[in-house]
N, C-alpha and C positions, 0 to 999 in steps of 0.2 A: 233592088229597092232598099236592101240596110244599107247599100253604101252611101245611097243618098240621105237617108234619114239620118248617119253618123254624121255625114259634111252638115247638113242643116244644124244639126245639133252643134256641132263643134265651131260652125259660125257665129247663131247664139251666143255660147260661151265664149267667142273672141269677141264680140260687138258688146258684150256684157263689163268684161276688163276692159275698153276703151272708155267708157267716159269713168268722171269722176267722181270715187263712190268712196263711203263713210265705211271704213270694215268695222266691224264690230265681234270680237272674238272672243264674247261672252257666251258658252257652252249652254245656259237653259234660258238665254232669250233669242224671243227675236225681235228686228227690225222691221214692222210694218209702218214705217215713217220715222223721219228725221228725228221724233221724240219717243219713239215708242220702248219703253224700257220693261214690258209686259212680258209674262213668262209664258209659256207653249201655250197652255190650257186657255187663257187668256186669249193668246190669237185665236186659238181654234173655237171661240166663242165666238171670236168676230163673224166672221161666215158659219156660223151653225146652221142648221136649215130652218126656215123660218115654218112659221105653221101655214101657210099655203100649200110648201110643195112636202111637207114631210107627211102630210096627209098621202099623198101622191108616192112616194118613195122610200123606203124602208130602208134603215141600215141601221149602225152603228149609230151612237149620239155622243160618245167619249175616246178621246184615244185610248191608246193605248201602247205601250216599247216602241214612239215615236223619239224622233230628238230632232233638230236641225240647228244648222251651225251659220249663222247670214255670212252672207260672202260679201255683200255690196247690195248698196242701195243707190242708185241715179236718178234723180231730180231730171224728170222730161221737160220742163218748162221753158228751155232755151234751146232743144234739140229740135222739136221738129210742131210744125203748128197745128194746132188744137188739142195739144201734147198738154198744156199749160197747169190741167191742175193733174195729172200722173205722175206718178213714180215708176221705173224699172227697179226690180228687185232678183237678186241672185244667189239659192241656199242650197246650202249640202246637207240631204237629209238622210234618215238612215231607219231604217223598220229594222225590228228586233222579229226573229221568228215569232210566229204571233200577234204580230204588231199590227194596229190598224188606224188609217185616218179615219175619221170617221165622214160622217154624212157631210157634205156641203155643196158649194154652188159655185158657179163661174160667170153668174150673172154679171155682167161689165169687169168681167176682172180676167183677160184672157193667158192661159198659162201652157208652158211646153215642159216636159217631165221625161228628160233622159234618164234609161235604165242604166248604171255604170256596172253594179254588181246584185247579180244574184236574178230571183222574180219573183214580178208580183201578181195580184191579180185586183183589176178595176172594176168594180160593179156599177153599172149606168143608167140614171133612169131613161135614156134613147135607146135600151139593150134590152134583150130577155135572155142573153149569154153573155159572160162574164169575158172582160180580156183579160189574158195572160200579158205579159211585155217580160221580155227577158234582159239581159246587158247587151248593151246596143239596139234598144225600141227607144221609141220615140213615142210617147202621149201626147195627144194636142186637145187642149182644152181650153173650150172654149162654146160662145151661141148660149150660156146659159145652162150648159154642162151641169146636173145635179147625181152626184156621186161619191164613191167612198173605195178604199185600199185596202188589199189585207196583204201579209207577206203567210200565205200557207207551208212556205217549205221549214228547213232547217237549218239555212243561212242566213246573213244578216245579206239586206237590202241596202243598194248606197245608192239614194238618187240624186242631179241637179234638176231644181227645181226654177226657173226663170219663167214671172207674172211681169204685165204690167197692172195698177191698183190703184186707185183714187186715194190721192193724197188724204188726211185725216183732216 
């Protein structure tokens, strides 16, 4: 099963480097659109939980010894149809022991979250156990996924993270 989950992953990430994407190698932003020049905290406001489901789900509300580095961002609008108003997006993120995403959602926003180093652990509101994912798991996220990350060990965490996401 991890060998398939590594190939899926690693497909991903080749079909990710095939179309053509804007890099942006600025270390404390990121690219959630062709404009978006917003720093970490700022995205992760974007998807903060709204008060429906944060009633419903407890976590975190702030990061924390997050970073991510955008690798590419592709413009779905001429790939593939009803693609028209999405973006593919492609980031190398990294938890700091301690670190945590915080609470958010996956509502229309479907994402795949390869472990490259270290583990983490995912708390779900579909769960009442927590996953672990170690280097070489695969997360799939997606259906509306409300959720949140911690990195509990003493390593640093290094994930790829590839969504697709409603243009802005």
């Amino acid at each position: 099963m991890i060998t398939k989950v590594r190939y899926l992953a690693a497909v991903l990430i080749g079909l990710a480097t095939l179309w053509p994407m804007d890099a942006h190698a600025h270390p404390d932003t990121l690219d959630a659109g062709p404009d978006w020049t917003g720093t970490l905290e700022e995205l992760l406001a974007l998807f903060a939980p709204s008060a429906a489901y944060a009633s419903e789900f407890e976590g975190p509300t702030k990061p924390v010894g997050i970073s991510a580095k955008p690798l590419g961002v592709a413009d779905l609008t001429n790939e593939l149809p009803g693609l028209e108003t999405r973006n593919l997006r492609a980031r190398f993120w990294t938890m700091a022991p301690g670190g945590i995403v915080p609470v958010h959602t996956h509502a229309n926003r479907p994402a795949y979250v390869y472990v490259l180093q270290g583990q983490v652990t995912e708390h779900r509101s579909d769960s009442d156990e927590p996953d672990v994912f170690n280097a070489g798991d695969l997360s799939v996220e997606a259906g509306g996924v409300v959720h949140w990350w911690e990195n509990t060990g003493d390593t640093e965490v290094h994930l790829i993270a590839i969504d697709i996401f409603q243009k802005q």
